[in-house]
N, C-alpha and C positions, 0 to 999 in steps of 0.2 A: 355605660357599656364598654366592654374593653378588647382590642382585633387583637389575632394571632401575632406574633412580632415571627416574623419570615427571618428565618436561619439558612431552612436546607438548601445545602448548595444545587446549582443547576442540573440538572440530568441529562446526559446526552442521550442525543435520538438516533437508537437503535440503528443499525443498517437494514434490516427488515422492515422495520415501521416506515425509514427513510423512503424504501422501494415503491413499498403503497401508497405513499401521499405523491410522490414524485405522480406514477400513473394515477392516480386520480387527479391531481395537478393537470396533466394531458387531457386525459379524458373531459373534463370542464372547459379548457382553452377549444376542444375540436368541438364542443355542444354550441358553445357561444360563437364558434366561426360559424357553422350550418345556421345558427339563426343571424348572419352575417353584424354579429357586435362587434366584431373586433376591427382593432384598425391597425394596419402592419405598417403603418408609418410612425407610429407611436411604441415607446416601450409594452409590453408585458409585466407588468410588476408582480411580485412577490412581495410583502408586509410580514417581517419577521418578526415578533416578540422574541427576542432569544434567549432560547434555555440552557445551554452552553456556552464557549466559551469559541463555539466558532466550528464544530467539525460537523456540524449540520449545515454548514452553506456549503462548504465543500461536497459532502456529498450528494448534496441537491443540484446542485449546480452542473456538477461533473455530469449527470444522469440528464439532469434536462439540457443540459445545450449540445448533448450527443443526441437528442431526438427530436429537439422539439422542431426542426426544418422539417423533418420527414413527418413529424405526427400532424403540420399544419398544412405541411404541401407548399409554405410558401418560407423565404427567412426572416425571422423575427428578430428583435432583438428584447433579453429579459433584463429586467432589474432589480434585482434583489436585494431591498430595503431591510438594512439589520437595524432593529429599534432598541436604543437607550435612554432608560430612562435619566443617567446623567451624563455630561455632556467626558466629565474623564474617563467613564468606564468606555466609551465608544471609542479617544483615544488611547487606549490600553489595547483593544481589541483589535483596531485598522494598524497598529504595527506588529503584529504578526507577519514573521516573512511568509508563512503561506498563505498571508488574503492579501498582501501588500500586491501584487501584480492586479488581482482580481480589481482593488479598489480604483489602482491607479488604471485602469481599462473604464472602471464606470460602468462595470460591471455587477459591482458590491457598492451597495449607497449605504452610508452609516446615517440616520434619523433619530430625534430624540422625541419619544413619546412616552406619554404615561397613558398606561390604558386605562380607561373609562373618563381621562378628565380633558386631556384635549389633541388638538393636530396636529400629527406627524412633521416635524419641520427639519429639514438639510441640516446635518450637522456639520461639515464640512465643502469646501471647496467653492463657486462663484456663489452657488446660491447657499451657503449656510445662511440659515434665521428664516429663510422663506419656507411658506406653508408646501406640503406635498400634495399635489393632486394629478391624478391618473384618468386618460382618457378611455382605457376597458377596463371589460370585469377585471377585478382582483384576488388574485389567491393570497387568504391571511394565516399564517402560521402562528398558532398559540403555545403549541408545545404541550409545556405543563405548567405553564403560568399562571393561571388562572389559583392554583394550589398555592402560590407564592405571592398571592395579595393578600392584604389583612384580612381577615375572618373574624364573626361573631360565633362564640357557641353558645349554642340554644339546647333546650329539650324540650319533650311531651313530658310530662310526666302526670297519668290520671288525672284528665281535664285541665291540666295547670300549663302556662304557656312561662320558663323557667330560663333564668341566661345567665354562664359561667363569668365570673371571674377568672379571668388565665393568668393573672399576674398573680392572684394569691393562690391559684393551682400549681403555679412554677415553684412557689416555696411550700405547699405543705403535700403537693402530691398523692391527694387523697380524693378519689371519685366519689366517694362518699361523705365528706364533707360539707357538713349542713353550711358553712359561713361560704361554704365557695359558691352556693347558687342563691338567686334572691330573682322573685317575680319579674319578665320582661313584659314593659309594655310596647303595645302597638300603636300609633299613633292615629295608623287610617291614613298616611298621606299616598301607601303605596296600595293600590287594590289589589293587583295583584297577587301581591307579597300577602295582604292581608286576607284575600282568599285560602290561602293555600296553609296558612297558620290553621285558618279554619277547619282545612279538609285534613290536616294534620292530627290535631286535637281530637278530628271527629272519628279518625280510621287507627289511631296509634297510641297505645295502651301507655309506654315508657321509650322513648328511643331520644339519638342524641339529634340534632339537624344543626348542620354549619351552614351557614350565610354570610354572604359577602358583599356586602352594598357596591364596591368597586366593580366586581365583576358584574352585576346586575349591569350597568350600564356600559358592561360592552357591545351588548348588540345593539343599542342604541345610536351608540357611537361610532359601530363601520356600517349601519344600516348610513350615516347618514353622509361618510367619508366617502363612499364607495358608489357614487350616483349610478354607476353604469350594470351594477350587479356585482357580487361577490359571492366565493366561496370561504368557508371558516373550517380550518381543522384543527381540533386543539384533542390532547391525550392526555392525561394526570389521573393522580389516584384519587375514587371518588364513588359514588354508587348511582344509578343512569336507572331504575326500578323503585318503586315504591315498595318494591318485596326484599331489594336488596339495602333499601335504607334500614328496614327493619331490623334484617340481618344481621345488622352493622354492631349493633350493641357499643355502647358507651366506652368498655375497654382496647376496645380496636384503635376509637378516635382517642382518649386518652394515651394510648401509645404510640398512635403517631405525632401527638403533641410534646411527648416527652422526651421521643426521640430526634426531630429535628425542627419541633417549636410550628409544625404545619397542620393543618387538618383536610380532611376529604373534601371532595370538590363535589355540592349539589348539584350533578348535571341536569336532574328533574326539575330544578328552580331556571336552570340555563335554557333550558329545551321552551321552558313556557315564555322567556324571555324572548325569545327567538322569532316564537309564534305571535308574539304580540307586533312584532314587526312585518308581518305576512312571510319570512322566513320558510322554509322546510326544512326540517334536522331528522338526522339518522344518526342512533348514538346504539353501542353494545359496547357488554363487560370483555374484557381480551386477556384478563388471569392476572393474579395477585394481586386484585384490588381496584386494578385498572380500567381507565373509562376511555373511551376514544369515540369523541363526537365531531359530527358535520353538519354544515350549518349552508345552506343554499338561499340566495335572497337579493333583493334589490332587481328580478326582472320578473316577468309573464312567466308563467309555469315552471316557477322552482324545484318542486316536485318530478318533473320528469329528468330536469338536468341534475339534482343529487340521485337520483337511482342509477344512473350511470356512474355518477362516481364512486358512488361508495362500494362497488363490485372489489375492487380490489380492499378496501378495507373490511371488508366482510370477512374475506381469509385468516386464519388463526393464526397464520406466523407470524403478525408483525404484534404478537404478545406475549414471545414463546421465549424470547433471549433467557429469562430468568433459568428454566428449565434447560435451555441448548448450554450455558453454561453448565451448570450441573451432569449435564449429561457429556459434555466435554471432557469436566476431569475424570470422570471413568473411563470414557473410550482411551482418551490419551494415556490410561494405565495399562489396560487391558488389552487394547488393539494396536494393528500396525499402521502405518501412517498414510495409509489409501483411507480407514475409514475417517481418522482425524479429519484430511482434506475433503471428506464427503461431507460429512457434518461443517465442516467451516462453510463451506458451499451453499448448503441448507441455511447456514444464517446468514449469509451476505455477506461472505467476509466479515463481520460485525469485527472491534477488537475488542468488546471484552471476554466474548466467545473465545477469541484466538488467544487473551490472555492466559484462558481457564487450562488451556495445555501445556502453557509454560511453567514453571524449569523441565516439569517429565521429557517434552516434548527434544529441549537440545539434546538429553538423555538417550531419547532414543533414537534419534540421529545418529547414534555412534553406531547402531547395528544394522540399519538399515541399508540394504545394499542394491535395493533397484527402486531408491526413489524418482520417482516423474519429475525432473529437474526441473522442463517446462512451466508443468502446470502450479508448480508450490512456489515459482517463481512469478505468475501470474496472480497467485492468489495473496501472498506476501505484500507485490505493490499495491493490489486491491486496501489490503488490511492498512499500508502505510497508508493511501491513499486518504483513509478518515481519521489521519492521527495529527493532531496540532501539539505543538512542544513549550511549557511553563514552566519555568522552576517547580509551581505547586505540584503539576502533575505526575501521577507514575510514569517514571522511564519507562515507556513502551517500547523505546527505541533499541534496546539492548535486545528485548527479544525478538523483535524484528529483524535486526543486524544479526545476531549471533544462528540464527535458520536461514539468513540468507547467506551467509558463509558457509555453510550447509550444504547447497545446491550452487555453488559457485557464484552466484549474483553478486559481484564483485562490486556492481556501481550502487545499488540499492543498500548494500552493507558499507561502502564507505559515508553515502548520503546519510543512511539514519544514524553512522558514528559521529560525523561531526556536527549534524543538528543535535543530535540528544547533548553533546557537549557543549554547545553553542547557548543551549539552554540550559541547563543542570549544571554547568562549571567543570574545568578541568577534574578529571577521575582517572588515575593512574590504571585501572583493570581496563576504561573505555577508550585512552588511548593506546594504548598496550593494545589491545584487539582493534582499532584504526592502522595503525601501524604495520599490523600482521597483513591486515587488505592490501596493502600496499607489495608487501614482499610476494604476498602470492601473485598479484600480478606483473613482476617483474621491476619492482619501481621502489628501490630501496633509496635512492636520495630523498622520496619523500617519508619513506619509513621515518630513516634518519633524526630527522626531528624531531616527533611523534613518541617514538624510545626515552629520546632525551631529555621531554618533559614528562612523563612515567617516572623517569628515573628520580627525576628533582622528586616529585611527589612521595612516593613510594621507593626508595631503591630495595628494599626488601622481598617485596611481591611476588612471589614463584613465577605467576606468570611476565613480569617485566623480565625478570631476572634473566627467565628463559627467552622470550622474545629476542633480547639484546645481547645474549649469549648465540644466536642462530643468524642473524643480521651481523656478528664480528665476525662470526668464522667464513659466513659466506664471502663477503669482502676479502679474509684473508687469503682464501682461496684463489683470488681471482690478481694472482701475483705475477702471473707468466702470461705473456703477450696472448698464447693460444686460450687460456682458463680465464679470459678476463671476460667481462657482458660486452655484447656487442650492440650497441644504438646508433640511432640515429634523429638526430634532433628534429625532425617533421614526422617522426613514423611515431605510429601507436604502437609498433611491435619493438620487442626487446629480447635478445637471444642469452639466453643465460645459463652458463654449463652445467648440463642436465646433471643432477642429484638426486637423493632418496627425497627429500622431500615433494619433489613433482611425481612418487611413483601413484598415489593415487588420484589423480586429476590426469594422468594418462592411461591408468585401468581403463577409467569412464569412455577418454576417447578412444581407446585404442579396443574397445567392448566389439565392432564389427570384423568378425574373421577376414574377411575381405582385405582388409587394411594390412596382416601379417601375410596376406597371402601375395598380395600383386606389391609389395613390397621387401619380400624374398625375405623376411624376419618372421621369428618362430613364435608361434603362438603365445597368449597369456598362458603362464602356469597354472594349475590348483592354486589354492589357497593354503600357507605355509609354508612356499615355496618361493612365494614372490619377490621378497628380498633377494634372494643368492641371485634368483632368474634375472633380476633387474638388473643386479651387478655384473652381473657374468656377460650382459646382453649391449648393457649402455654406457657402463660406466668402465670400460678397459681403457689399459695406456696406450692401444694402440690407434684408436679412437677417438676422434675429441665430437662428442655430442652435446647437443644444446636446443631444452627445451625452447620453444617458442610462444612466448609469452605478449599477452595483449591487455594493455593499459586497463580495459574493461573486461575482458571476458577469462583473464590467468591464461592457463595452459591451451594452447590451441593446435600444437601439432612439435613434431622434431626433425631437425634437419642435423646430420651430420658429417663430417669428413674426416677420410684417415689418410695423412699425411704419408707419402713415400720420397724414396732419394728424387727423383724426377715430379712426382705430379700429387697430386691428392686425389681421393675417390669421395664423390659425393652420394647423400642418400637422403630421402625427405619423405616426410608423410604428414598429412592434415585428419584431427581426429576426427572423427563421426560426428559432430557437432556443426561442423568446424568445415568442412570441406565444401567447395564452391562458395567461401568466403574471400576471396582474394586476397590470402594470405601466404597462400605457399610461394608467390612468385618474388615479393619484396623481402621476405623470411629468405631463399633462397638468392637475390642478389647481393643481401646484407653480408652472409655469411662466404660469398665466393667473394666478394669484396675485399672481405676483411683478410681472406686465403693470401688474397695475391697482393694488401700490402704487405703482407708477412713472407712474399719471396716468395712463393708458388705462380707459377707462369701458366697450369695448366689443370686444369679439373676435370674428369674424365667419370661418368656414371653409365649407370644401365635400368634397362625398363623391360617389362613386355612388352610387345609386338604391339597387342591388341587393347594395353594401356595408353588411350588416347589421350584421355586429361590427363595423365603425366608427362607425357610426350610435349603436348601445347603448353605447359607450364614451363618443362627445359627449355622450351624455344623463348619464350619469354624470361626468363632467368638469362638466354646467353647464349646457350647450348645449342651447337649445327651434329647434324647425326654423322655418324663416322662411315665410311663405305664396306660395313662389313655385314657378313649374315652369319643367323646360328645357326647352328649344326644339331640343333636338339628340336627336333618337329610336335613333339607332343608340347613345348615351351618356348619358341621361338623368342627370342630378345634382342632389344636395339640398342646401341648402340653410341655414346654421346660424349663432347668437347667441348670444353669452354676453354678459350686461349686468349693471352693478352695480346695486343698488335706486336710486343718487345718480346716474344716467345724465346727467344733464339733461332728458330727455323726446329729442325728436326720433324718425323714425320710420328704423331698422334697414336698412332695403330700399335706404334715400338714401342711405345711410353704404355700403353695397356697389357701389351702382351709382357714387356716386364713386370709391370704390377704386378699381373697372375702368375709370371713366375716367384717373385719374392712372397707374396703371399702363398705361395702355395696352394693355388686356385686353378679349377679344370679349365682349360683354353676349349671351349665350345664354341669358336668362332670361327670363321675365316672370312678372308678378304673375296670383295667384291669384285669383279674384275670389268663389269659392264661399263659403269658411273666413275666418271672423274671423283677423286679427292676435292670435294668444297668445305673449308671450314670457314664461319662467321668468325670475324677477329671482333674482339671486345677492346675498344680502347679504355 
């Protein structure tokens, strides 16, 4: 007799599917606390067979230890047993940096098991080589493993009990080949097994049947692991009906064999396995072949506790990825980017779903102009959230990074640029776009480097070329004491002389009327116009402005000043995002700082009246209100000073009222006459 030789590579588990086992995970832990099993001085375990490569404990993880104090009412602590069947593949796996924290918590137990032959034992740390055992139920995670053990293939064929050769199937690949099948016999030693040959024979005219001796004795083997009671949920492609084996025809399983050397999983031979352990199973087909069974057992009335559980697996979506891809890359042709994020939503974030709209997807990014930055920002770390990083694997990471540069996610896009590189090796386009994160948030020493190893790689590259073309001129720019960046080495802000490049990341902020209006600055333009408006607005010589830039978030607001023979006049605004972040105050001491090493003794601005948080932020910047009142009642305005203690003397009110006269500005003020002159001196 000869098994399947196991090829196909692992399958990760869905983010839908993830969701359902997660709550039925709960739902099972809250059955067994009501019948008081559990014991909360002990772990929780989870037994993972694992069918990936790791981004199925993450998102189990992440899900149940956000719930599971509140779904038990008390705190637990889980343990989440990842099973290898050899001892290097488990250390291949625990160095992952994103399980590396989890393991080192003892949080992630790496075990080395083979299913059906013996017990789960510590692969790692005091107790590596000792046997695992758990004092509650158990939740076991199959996956689709059970598909990835050796198999026999059998057939009915009119009264005849028939079993393939798959070694001489692999070379002449013909189903109908007389030399590839030859009589199976039964021995009698299994009843079961041999029941069921019987009832096979006696209901099934021609059809194929795979069996798996390995798997037959896994319920055996956590009926007997698991003393306190367990739950089993395992998914793989497979037929769970006697209607749907029929179904099945010989070229289905043939073509799964041909294609990744696997064949369907008997869940009807599983099911009776189950039952012979006084078990209860709930198993349904979930689309494209697929079987997704559960498996309740080892206490009193197993039956009522899986009918609880399997409520969420009942639901159809956690079988539906195949289809929500597909259905994906049409939306992401034909739709705008509200229904994309609704559909991702629909699948859980999933990422192969969120792959199926990439490249369209950065595409159309370029048109859309009232993206929900929030939410695509939320739904992005979701998608990273289940992505782990291998040389073998597709760079997920580029499409993740390049939509989170998109909606500004400056930390999430620099994150996934140097994992993916970290992983996959230096790539002159992925640090070319690392580098750029950097320059939008104000932070071109670390661009710097970045460029520079682009360049070794690639100096050709349009996009290096350009990168490191926009990164020399900005620096050249920045020649004369006033046009240079202004830092400061403990602050996350960076003031950088505003340019066209910040004009849109300040559309975005500057998108609330509000902000040109109690800011005495004239509206955004149409569209077409915006260049000139911008020039004409931000970028004059008689002005020196300077976006404000933060390490994480780019653009966050602009503060400016225009230098006269006596004083400077200040002006500042925090964008819509962006405002009651406490940023306009250290933005605005940086920049009068910087005023008065450069020889300015005095800085002088104005507010609304009824501009209270601008008002409170002046005072915090520096600024004492000067003793004057406006003259304009429908727009009343205040008033403001920032002086160094070495002013010279002179009186403030002179120093403004010449401004407006050199500027050629309406004096709609007059002096106070009630209130003493107090100005705050700034040393």
């Amino acid at each position: 007799m000869s098994a399947a030789s196991v090829q196909r590579a692992p399958q990760r588990l869905s983010a839908p599917r993830c969701a359902a086992w997660v709550e039925a995970t709960l739902r099972y832990w809250q059955d067994m606390q009501r019948r008081s099993a559990i014991d909360v001085t002990s772990p929780l375990d989870v037994l993972c067979a694992l069918s990936d490569r790791g981004e199925s404990v993450r998102l189990l993880l992440d899900t149940l230890m956000a719930r599971i104090a509140t779904a038990l009412g008390v705190p637990v602590q889980i343990r989440f047993l990842a099973a290898f069947a050899e001892l290097r593949d488990a250390e291949a796996w625990c160095a992952q940096p994103e399980l590396r924290g989890l393991i080192e918590a003892g949080v992630v137990v790496p075990v080395l098991w083979r299913l059906g032959e013996d017990t789960p034992r510590f692969a790692a740390g005091q107790q590596a080589g000792s046997a695992w055992q758990s004092a509650n139920p158990v939740v076991v995670l199959l996956h689709d493993v059970l598909q990835r053990l050796p198999q026999r293939l059998l057939a009915v064929h009119y009264g005849k009990l028939l079993e393939a050769d798959l070694t001489r199937f692999s070379s002449s690949g013909r189903v109908d080949d007389a030399e590839l099948w030859r009589a199976a016999e039964d021995d009698g030693r299994d009843p079961l097994l041999s029941a069921l040959y019987r009832d096979y024979i006696a209901e099934l005219n021609s059809a194929a049947l795979c069996i798996s001796s390995t798997a037959m004795q896994v319920p055996d083997q956590i009926h007997r692991l698991a003393p306190q009671g367990y739950l089993v949920l395992c998914a793989a492609p497979g037929h769970a009906t006697r209607q749907s084996l029929r179904l099945l025809g010989f070229c289905a399983v043939f073509e799964s064999y041909r294609r990744d050397r696997t064949l369907p999983v008997n869940f009807e031979l599983m099911q009776a396995r189950w039952h012979r352990q006084g078990a209860s199973t709930w198993q349904r087909e979930i689309g494209h072949g697929w079987v997704v069974q559960a498996a309740a057992g080892g206490i009193d009335g197993p039956t009522v506790a899986l009918d609880n559980c399997v409520l969420p697996l009942a639901a159809d979506d956690h079988g539906d990825i195949p289809d929500l891809v597909a259905a994906m890359r049409a939306v992401a042709r034909q739709q705008g980017e509200a229904a994309i994020l609704a559909l991702l939503r629909r699948a859980h974030f999933d990422v192969d779903v969120f792959a199926a709209a990439c490249p369209v997807l950065h595409t159309r990014w370029l048109t859309m102009t009232a993206a929900d930055g929030r939410a695509w920002s939320q739904a992005l770390r979701a998608v990273w959230s289940q992505c782990l990083h291998q040389a073998e694997c597709a760079p997920i990471h580029r499409d993740v990074a390049l939509c989170a540069m998109r909606v500004a996610d400056w930390p999430l896009a620099k994150q996934a640029w140097e994992r993916g590189i970290e992983a996959h090796g230096d790539n002159a386009h992925d640090l070319a776009q690392w580098a750029w994160c950097h320059v939008r948030t104000g932070q071109l020493r670390h661009a710097l480097p970045l460029i520079h190893r682009a360049s070794q790689i690639d100096p050709r590259a349009a996009l290096v070329q350009q990168i490191h073309q926009h990164i020399d001129t900005r620096r050249a720019q920045r020649d004369t004491a006033w046009r240079n960046a202004i830092e400061r080495p403990s602050s996350t802000l960076v003031l950088e002389p505003l340019d066209l490049l910040h004009l849109e990341a300040m559309k975005r902020q500057y998108r609330d009327p509000q902000i040109a209006a109690m800011a005495g600055l004239a509206p955004w333009p149409a569209a077409g116009s915006e260049s000139d408006w911008f020039a004409k607005e931000f970028l004059s010589a008689e002005r020196i402005d300077y976006a404000v830039m933060h390490s994480e978030f780019g653009f966050v607001g602009h503060v400016g000043l225009e230098p006269s023979e006596r004083v400077g006049f200040f002006v500042f605004w925090m964008g819509v995002d962006f405002q009651g972040g406490g940023h306009a105050v250290p933005a605005g001491r940086m920049l009068c700082e910087h005023a008065r090493a450069l020889g300015l003794r005095r800085i002088l601005t104005t507010t609304y009246g009824d501009n209270v948080r601008s008002m409170r932020a002046l005072e915090r910047i520096g600024f004492s209100r000067l003793p004057l009142r406006s003259t304009q009642a429908h727009s009343p305005r205040a008033f403001f000073c920032r002086r160094a203690a070495d002013d010279g003397g002179g009186d403030p009110v002179d120093d403004l009222l010449h401004f407006h006269r050199t500027k050629n500005l309406p004096i709609d003020f007059e002096r106070e006459t009630a209130a003493p002159l107090a100005i705050r001196e700034i040393s």
